[in-house]
C-alpha positions in Angstrom: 8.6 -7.7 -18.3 11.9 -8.2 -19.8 15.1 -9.9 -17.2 16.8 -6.7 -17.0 13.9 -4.6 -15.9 12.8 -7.8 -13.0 16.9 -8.0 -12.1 16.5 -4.2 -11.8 13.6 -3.5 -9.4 14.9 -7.2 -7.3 18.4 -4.7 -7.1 16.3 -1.6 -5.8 15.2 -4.1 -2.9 11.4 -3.8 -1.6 9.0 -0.8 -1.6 5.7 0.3 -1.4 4.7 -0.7 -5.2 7.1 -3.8 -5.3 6.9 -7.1 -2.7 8.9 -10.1 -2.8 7.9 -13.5 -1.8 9.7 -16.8 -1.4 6.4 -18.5 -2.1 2.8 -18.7 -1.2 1.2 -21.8 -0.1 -2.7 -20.5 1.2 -4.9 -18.3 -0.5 -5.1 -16.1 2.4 -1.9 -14.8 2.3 -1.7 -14.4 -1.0 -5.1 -12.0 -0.6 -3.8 -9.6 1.9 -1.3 -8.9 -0.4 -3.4 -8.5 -3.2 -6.0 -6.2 -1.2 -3.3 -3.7 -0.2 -2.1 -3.1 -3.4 -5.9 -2.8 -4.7 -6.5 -0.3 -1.7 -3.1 1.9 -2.7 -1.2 2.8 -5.7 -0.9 -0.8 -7.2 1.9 -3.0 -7.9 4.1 -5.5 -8.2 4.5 -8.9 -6.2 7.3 -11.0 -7.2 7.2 -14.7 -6.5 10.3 -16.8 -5.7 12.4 -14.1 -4.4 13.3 -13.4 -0.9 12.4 -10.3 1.5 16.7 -9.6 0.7 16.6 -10.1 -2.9 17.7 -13.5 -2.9 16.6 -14.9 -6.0 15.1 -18.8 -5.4 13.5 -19.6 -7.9 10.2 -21.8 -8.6 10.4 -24.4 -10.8 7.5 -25.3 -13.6 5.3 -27.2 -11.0 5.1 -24.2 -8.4 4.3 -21.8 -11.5 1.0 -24.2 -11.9 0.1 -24.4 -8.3 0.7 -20.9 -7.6 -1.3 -19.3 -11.0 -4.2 -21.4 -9.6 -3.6 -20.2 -6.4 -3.6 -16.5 -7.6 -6.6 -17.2 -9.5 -8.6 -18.6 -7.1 -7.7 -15.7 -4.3 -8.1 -13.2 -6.6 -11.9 -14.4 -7.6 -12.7 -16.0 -4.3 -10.7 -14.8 -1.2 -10.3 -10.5 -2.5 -13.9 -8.7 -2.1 -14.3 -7.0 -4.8 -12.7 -9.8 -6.9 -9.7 -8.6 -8.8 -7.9 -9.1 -11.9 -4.1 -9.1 -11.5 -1.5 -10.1 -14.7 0.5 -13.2 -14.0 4.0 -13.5 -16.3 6.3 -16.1 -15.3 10.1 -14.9 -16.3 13.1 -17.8 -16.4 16.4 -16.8 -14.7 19.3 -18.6 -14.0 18.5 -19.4 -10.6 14.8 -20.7 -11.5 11.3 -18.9 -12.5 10.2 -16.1 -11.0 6.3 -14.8 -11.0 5.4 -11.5 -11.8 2.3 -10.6 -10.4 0.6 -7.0 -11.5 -1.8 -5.8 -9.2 -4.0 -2.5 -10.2 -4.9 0.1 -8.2 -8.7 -0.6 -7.4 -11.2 1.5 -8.7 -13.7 -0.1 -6.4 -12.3 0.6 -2.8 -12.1 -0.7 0.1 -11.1 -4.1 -0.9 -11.0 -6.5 1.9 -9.8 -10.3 2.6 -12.7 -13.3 3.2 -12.0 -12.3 6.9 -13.4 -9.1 6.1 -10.2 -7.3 7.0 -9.2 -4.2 5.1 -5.2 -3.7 4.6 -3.4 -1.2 2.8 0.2 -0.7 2.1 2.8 0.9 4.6 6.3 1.6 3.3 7.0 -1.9 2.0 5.0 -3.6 4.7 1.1 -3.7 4.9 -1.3 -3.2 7.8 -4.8 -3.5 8.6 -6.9 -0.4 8.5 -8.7 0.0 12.2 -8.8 3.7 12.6 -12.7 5.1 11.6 -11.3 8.1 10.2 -9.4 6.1 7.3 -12.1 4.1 6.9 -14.5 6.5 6.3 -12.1 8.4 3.8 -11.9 5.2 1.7 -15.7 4.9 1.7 -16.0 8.2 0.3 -13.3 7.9 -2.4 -15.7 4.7 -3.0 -19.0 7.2 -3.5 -20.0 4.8 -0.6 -20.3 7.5 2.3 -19.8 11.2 2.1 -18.8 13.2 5.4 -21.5 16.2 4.6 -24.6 13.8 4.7 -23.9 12.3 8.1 -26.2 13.8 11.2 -24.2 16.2 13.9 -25.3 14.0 17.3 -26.9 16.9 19.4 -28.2 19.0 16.8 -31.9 19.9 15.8 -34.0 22.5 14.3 -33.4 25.0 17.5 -30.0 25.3 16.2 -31.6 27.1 12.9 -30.4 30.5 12.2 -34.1 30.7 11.2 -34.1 34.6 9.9 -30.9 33.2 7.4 -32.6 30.0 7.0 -35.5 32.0 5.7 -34.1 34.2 3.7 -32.1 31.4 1.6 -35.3 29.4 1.6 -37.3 32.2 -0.7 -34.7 32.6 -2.8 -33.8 28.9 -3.6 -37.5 27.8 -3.5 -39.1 30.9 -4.6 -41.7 30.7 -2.0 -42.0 31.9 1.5 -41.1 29.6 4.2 -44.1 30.4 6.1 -46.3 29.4 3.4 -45.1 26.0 3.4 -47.6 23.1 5.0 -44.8 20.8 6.1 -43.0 21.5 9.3 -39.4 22.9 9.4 -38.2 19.4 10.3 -39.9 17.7 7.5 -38.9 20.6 5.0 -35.0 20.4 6.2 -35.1 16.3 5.8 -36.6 16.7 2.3 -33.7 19.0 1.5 -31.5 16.4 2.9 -29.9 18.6 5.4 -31.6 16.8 8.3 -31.8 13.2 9.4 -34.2 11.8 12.1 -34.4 14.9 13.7 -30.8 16.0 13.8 -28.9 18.6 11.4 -26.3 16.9 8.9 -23.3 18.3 8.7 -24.6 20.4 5.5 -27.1 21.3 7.5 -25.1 22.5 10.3 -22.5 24.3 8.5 -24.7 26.0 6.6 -27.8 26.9 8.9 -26.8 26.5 12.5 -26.2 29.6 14.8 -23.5 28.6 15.9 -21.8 25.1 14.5 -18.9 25.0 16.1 -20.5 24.3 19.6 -20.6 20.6 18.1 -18.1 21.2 15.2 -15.5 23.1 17.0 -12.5 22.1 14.5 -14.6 23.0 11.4 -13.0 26.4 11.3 -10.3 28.6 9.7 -7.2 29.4 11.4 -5.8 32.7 9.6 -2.2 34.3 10.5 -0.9 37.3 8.7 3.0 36.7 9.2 5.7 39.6 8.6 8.4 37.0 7.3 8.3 34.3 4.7 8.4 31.3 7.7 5.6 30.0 9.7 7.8 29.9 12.2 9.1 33.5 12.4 7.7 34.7 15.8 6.1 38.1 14.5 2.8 37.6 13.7 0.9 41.1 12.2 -2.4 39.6 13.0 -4.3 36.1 13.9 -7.6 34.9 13.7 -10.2 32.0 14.7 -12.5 31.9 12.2 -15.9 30.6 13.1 -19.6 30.9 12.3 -21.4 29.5 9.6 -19.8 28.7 6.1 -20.8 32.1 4.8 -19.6 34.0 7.3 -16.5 31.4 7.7 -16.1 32.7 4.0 -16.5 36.1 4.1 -14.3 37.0 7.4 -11.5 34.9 5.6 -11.8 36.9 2.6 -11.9 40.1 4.7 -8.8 38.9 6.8 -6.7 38.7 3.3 -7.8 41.3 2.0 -7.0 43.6 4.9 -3.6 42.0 5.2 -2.4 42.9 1.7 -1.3 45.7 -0.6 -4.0 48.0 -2.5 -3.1 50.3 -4.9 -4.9 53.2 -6.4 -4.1 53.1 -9.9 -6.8 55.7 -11.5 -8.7 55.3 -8.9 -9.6 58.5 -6.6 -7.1 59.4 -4.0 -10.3 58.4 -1.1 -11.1 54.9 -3.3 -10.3 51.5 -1.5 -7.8 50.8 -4.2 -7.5 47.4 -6.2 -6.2 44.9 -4.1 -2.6 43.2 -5.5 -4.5 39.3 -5.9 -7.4 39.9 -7.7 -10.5 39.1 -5.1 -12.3 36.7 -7.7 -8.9 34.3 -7.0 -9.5 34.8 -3.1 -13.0 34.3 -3.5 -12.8 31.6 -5.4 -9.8 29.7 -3.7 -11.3 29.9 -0.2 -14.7 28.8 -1.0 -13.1 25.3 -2.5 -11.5 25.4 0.4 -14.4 25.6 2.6 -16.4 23.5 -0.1 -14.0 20.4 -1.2 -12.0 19.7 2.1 -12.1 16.8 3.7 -14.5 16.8 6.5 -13.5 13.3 7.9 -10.3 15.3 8.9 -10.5 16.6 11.9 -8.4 19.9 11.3 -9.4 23.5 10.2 -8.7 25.1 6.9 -5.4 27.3 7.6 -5.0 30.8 5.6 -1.4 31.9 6.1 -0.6 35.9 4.9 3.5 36.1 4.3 5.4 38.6 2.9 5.6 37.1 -0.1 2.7 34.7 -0.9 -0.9 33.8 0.7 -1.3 30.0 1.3 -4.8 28.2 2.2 -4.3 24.7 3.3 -7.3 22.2 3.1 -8.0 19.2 5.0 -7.4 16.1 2.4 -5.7 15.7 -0.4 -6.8 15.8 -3.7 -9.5 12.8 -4.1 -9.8 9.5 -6.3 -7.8 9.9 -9.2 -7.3 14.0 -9.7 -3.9 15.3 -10.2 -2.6 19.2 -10.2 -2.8 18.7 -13.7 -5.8 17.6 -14.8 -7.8 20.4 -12.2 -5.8 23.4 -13.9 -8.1 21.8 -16.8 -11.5 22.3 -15.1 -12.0 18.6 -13.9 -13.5 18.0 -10.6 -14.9 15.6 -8.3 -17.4 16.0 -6.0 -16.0 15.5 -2.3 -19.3 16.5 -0.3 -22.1 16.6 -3.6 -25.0 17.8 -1.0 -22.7 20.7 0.3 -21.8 21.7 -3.3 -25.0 21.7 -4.4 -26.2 24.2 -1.9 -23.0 26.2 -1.9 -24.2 28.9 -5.0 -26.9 29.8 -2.8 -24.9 30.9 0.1 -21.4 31.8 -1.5 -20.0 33.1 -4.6 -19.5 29.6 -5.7 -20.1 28.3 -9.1 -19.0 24.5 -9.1 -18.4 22.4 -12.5 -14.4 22.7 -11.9 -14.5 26.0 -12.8 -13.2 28.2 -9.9 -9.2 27.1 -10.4 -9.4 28.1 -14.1 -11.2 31.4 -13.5 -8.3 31.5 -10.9 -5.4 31.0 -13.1 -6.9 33.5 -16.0 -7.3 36.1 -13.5 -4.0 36.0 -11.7 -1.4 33.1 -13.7 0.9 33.0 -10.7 -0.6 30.6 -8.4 0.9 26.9 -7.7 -0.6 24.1 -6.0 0.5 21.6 -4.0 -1.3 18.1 -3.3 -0.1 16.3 -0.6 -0.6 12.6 -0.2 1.1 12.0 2.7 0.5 15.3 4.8 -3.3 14.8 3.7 -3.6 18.6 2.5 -4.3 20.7 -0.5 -2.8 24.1 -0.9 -3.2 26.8 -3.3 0.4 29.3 -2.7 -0.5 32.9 -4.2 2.4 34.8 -5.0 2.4 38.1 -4.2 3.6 41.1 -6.2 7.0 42.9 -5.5 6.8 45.0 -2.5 
């Protein structure tokens, strides 16, 4: 790091990727720091500056003591260890140390105390709540929210004539022919687990989910303005059932809340509607697909004059950007839901569904965000 560049970011005070420090005398300290960084977006600690910029300076003895001190935290006191860059850059005033922390790739990191901290604003805090805590063991691969068991459930909650149905066509064989019982078939399809419905399982089979999954709807409001706040609502709906019909009743609801138009089609056709269904289709299925079920909110389909929004739960996970999805990368939120999902929807998976989007109907935008914890797709509607 060159003097200007340190003098620079010392001048632009603390943030959530920059935190100064007078010094560090214990290992401990030194690790909580360390571990937010790991658990957020990275960055930069700089040693021998105070929280108000006041530069103080370490002289060449502290630059040993503390590099073996950073050393040793980082292998011995962070769990995973880490490997953060140490540079030590003279000023006037005395030494500073940079110290370059990476976003982890291995989260949640966590002190020898077995605390978890992350950074807030240019602070840190501990992570206590068990819905964070579960997101950051699924960005890890560690947990996934469609594999854990709906408390309450069991196989009498089985739409069993559905449940059928999608059996013969995704075994090939008749249910009935089967010598293990319904409980033991379901747990081998990992869509049970001792005796209760997953949440796969229960999204997709049960007669009724939201008896123990009330939030896992879609809300849908067709509004005559361009606000959500304008108080004329055309129509409004709680979506709920199982995922398919979840699907199709939201596809209906846009659909029926938006232009058709003949074109050469007979004067008693349905008409072609203005989005193209294969962009609804395929937009509300990731939606229902790739939320994030460790949020407890429902998907949210919003008809305005001039666009069609649908708002997921979570934001985009791990390290996928607007960008690199509009190129058919993916990653796998809920892998047991996903894998079931071509079976039951018009779903296709492999990253696919935003580019089939875009090459049917170019003017969509997306918006991930991080701090509202949402994804959502805006279609832009033709002129009116």
């Amino acid at each position: 790091m060159e003097t200007q560049e340190l003098l620079s970011i010392i001048a632009n005070s603390e943030d959530s990727r920059h935190q100064f420090k007078a010094d560090f005398t214990n290992a401990h300290a030194v690790a909580a720091e360390m571990v937010a960084f790991s658990n957020s977006k990275g960055g930069i600690l700089l040693i021998g500056v105070n929280d108000d910029g006041n530069i103080t300076g370490l002289d060449s003895g502290d630059m040993a003591r503390l590099n073996q001190l950073i050393s040793n935290a980082a292998s011995q006191s962070v769990r995973p260890p880490i490997n953060p860059i140490t540079e030590n850059i003279a000023l006037p005033s005395g030494m500073v140390m940079v110290v370059t922390i990476d976003q982890g790739i291995s989260k949640p990191y966590m002190d020898n105390q077995g605390f978890i901290w992350v950074k807030s604003g240019s602070d840190k805090r501990k992570v206590t709540a068990r819905e964070e805590l579960q997101r950051m063991y699924q960005e890890a691969a560690l947990v996934h929210a469609d594999e854990i068991p709906v408390q309450g459930t069991s196989v009498r909650d089985v739409d069993m004539e559905f449940f059928e149905s999608f059996f013969e066509q995704f075994v090939g064989e008749p249910l009935v022919e089967q010598e293990n019982s319904l409980s033991q078939l379901m747990e081998n399809m990992n869509l049970m687990r001792a005796g209760q419905l997953n949440l796969t399982g229960a999204l997709l089979f049960a007669k009724r989910p939201q008896l123990r999954l009330p939030v896992f709807i879609a809300k849908a409001v067709a509004i005559a303005g361009l606000d959500i706040t304008d108080s004329t609502y055309i129509d409004s709906q709680d979506i709920n059932g199982k995922l398919s019909d979840v699907f199709q009743k939201s596809l209906s609801f846009v659909l029926g809340n938006i232009h058709h138009y003949q074109n050469e089609q007979g004067f008693n056709s349905l008409g072609q509607p203005e989005i193209p269904r294969i962009v609804l289709e395929e937009l509300i299925a990731n939606a229902l697909i790739h939320r994030d079920y460790f949020v407890s909110a429902p998907v949210r389909i919003l008809v305005f004059f001039d666009r069609v929004e649908i708002i997921s739960p979570g934001h985009l996970p791990n390290n996928l950007t607007i960008e690199n999805i509009k190129l058919g990368n993916s990653n796998i939120r809920n892998p047991i839901l996903a894998s079931f999902a071509p079976h039951v929807l018009p779903y296709r998976g492999l990253g696919s569904g935003i580019l089939r989007s875009i090459k049917a109907y170019p003017d969509i935008h997306f918006i991930d965000d991080i701090n509202g914890n949402t994804f959502k797709a805006i279609i832009m509607r033709k002129s009116q």
